[in-house]
C-alpha positions as CSV (number, residue, x, y, z in Angstrom):
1,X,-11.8,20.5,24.4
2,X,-13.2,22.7,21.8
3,X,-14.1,26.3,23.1
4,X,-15.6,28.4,20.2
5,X,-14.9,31.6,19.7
6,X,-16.2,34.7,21.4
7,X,-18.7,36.1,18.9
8,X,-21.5,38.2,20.3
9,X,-23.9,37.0,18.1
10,X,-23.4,33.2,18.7
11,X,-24.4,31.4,21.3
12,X,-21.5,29.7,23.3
13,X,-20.6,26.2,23.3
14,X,-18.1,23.8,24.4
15,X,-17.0,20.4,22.7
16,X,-15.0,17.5,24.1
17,X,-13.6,14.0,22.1
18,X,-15.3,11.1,23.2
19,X,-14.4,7.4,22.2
20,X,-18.0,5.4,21.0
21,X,-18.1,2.1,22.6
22,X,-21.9,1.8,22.2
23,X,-21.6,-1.6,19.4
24,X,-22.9,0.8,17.0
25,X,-22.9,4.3,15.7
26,X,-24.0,6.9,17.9
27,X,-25.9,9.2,15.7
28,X,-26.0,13.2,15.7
29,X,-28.2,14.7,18.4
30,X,-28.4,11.4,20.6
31,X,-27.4,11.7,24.4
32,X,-24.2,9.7,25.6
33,X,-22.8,8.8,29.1
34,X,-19.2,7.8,30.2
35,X,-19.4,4.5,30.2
36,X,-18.8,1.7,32.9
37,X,-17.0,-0.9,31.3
38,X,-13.6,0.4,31.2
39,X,-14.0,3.8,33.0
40,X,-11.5,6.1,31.6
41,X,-13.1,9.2,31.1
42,X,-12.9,8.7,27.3
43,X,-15.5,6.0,26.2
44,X,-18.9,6.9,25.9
45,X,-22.2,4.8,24.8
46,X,-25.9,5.1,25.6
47,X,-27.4,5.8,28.7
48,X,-29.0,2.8,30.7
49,X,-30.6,3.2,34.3
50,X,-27.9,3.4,36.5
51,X,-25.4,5.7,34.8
52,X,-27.7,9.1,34.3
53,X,-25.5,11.1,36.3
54,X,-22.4,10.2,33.7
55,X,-24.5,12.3,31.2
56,X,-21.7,13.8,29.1
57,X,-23.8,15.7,26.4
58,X,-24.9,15.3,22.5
59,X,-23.1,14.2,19.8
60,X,-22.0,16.9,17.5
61,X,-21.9,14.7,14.9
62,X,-22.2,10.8,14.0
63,X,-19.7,8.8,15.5
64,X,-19.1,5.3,14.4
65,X,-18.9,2.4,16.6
66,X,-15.1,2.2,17.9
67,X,-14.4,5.7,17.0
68,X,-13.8,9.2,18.4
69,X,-15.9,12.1,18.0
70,X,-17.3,15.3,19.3
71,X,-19.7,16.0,21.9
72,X,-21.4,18.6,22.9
73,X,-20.8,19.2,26.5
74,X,-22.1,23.3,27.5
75,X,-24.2,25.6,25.7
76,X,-27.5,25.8,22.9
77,X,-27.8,23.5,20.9
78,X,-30.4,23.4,18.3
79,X,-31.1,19.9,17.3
80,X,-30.8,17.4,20.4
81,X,-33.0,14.7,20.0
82,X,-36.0,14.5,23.1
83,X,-39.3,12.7,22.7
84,X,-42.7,13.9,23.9
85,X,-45.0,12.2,26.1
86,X,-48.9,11.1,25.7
87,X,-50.2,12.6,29.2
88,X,-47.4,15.7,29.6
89,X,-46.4,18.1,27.4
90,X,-42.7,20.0,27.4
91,X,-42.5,23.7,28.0
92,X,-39.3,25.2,27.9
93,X,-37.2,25.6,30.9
94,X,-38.4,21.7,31.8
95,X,-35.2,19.4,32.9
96,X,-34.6,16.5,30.5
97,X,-33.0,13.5,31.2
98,X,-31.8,10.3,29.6
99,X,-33.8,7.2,28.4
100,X,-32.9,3.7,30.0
101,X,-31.1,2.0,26.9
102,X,-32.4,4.9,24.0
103,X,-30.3,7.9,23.1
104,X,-32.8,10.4,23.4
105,X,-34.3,12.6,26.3
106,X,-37.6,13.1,28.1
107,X,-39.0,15.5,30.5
108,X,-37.8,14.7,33.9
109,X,-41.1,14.4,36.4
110,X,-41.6,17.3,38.7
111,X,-40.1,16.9,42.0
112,X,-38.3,13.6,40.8
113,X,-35.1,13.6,43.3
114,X,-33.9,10.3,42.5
115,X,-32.9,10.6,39.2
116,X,-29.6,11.8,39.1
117,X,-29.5,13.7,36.0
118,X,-32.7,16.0,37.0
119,X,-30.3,18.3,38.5
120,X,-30.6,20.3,35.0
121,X,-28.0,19.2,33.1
122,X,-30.1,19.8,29.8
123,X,-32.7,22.0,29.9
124,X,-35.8,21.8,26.9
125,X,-35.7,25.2,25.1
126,X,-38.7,25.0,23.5
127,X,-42.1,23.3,23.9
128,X,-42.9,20.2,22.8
129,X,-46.4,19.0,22.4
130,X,-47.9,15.7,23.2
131,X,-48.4,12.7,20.8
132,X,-50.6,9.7,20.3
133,X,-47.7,8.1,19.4
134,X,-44.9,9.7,21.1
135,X,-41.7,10.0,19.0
136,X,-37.6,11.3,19.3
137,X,-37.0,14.0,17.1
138,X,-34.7,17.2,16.8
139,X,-35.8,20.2,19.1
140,X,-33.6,23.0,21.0
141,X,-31.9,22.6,24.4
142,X,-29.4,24.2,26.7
143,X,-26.6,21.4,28.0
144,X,-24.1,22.3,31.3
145,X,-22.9,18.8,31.4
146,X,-19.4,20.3,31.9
């Protein structure tokens, strides 16, 4: 893991390597769970239904397919990639969670117990307005996936 350095004017953060298994490259800011397939504690692809709890963080960077890279597992992060809704805007301090088969986030629905991941693992640090059209793109979060 990657701690950065105390700097009282930076936020903190926390990195870990992670080994892509997705089939294809997991871009910068996209969300990405330990994955099932060979469950090592290394491999990581996109989230589907059933693994939201193995939310491990965002990529730092792009990682190619078969390759190892850094997520970001604790702190601010300024570029994570959550869509809005039609019906529900984001405010900040909402819970997001992952997207069945996408690599973004959404807001998780109030009082929604059975998704694993609404226990706050990313929280939206900004608001995000609704759309006609919604649509992924880069806004500010706090991750404690670690």
């Amino acid at each position: 893991m990657i701690f950065q350095r105390v700097n009282g004017s930076d936020a903190e953060k926390v990195f870990a390597i992670f080994y892509n298994v997705q089939g294809a490259t997991l871009t910068a800011n996209y969300a990405t769970r330990l994955d099932t397939g060979t469950f090592d504690g290394v491999r990581v692809s996109q989230p589907t239904t059933g693994t939201f709890s193995l939310l491990v963080g965002i990529a730092n960077v792009s990682i190619a397919d078969s390759a190892y890279g850094l997520v970001q597992i604790y702190g601010y992060r300024s570029s994570a990639f959550v869509t809005n809704q039609t019906n529900t805007a984001i405010v900040a301090g909402d819970i997001l969670t992952p997207v069945n088969g996408q690599n973004y986030l959404d807001r998780a629905a109030a009082g929604n117990g059975t998704q694993t991941a609404g226990t706050g693992l990313i929280i939206a640090g900004t608001a995000v307005a609704t759309a006609t059209t919604p649509a992924a793109a880069a806004q500010k979060v706090f991750i404690r996936c670690m």
